[in-house]
C-alpha positions in Angstrom: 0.6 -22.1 30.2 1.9 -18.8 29.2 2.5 -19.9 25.8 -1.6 -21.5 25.7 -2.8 -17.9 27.5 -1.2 -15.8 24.5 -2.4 -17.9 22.2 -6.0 -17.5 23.3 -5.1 -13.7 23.5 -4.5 -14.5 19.5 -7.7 -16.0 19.3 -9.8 -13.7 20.8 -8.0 -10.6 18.4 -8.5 -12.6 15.2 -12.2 -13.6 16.1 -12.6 -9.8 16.5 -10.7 -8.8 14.0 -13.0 -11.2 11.4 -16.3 -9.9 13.2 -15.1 -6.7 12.7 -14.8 -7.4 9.1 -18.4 -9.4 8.7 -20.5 -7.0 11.3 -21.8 -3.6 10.5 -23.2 -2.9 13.9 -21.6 -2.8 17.2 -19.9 -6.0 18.4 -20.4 -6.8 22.0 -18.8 -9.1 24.4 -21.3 -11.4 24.8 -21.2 -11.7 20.7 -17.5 -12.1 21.0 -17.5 -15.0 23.8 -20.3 -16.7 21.7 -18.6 -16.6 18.9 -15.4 -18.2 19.9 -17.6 -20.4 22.3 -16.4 -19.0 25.7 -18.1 -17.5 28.7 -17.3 -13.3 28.9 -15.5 -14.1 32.1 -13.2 -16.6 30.1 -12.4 -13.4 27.6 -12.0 -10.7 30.5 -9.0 -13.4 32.0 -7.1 -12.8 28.9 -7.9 -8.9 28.5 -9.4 -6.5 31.5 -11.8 -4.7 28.8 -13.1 -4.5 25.6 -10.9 -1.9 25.3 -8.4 -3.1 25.6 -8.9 -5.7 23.2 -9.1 -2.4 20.7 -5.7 -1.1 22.2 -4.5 -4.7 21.4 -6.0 -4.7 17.5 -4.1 -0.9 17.3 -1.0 -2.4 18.2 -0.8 -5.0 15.9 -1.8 -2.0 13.3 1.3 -0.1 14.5 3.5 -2.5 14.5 3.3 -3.8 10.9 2.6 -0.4 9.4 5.5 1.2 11.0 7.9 -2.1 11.0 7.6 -1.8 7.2 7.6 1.8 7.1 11.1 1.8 8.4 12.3 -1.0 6.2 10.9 1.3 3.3 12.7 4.2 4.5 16.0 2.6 5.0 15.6 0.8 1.9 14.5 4.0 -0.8 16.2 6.6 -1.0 13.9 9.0 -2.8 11.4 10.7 -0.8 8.9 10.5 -3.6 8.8 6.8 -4.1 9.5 6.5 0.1 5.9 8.1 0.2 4.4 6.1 -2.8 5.6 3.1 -0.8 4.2 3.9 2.5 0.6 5.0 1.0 0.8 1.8 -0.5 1.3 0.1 2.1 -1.3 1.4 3.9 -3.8 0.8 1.0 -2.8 -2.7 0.9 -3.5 -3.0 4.8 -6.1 -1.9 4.6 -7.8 -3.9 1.6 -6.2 -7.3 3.2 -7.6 -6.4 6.5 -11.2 -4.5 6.0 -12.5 -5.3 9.7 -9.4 -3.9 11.3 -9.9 -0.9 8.6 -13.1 -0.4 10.6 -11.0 0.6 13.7 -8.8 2.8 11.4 -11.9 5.0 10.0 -13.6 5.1 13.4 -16.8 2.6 12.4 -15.9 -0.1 14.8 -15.0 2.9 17.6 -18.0 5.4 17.3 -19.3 4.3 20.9 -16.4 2.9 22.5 -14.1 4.6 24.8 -12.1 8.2 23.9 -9.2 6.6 24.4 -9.1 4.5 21.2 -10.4 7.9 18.9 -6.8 9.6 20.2 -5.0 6.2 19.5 -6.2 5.9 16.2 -5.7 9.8 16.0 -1.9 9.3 16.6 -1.0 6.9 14.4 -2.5 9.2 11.3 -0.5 12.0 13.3 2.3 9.7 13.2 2.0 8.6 9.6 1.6 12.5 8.4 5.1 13.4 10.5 6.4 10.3 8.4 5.9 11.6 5.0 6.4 15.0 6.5 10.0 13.7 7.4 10.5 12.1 3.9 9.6 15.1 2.0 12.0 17.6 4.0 15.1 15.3 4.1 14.2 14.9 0.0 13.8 19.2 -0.1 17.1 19.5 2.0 19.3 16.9 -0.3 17.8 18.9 -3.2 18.5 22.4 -2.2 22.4 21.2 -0.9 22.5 19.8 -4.6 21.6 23.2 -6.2 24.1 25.2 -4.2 26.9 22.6 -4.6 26.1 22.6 -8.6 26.1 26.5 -8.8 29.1 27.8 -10.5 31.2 30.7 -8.1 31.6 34.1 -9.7 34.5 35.6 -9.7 33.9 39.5 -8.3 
């Protein structure tokens, strides 16, 4: 049963997810349930709120963004291309997933709950300290370089 309940959890993210992508207006319960042919009561058994259906769509956003980002960082060693990678990646996510985008910019959130603005908030927060991180690791390697390469003068 579990396995059937997540599933429908599943369901009910990608239906939003492509409504997200195909609606310019605000997407309601009653719209979602239609859509995937359920009752609202059906869709608040797998999540207690419509936000929390965002929370759920963030998630997901967090978890592949920063799954990758930590494969590109263990995998490049220069901070330049770490950064071209993980802007990249981003891009990408965001052209192969435009509805979920919408929750990114702050379309698909302009009347929903304060919560979601601060979760979308940290994750650029989060990103930023990322190619913060990259960039001062990159500046410290360089500047232990310069003084190792430095000739000593005799006094």
């Amino acid at each position: 049963m579990a396995a059937k309940k997540g599933s429908r959890a599943q369901e009910i993210l990608q239906t939003l997810a492509r409504m997200l992508e195909t609606s310019r207006g605000r997407i309601t319960t009653a719209a979602l349930a239609g859509e995937l042919g359920l009752s609202e009561a059906a869709l608040y058994r797998h999540f207690p709120s419509k936000t929390r259906m965002y929370e759920s769509l963030i998630d997901f956003i967090e978890e592949t963004i920063f799954g990758r980002v930590r494969a590109i960082v263990n995998d490049e060693p220069d901070a330049v291309n770490q950064c071209y990678r993980i802007l990249s990646l981003v891009v990408a996510f965001c052209q192969k997933n435009p509805g979920i985008t919408r929750i990114l910019n702050g379309d698909a959130l302009a009347i929903e709950n304060e919560r979601l603005h601060s979760r979308v908030a940290q994750f650029f927060d989060r990103l930023e300290s990322q190619l913060k991180q990259a960039l001062r690791e990159a500046e410290v390697r360089d500047l232990s370089l310069i003084h190792i390469s430095e000739p000593t003068r005799p006094y």
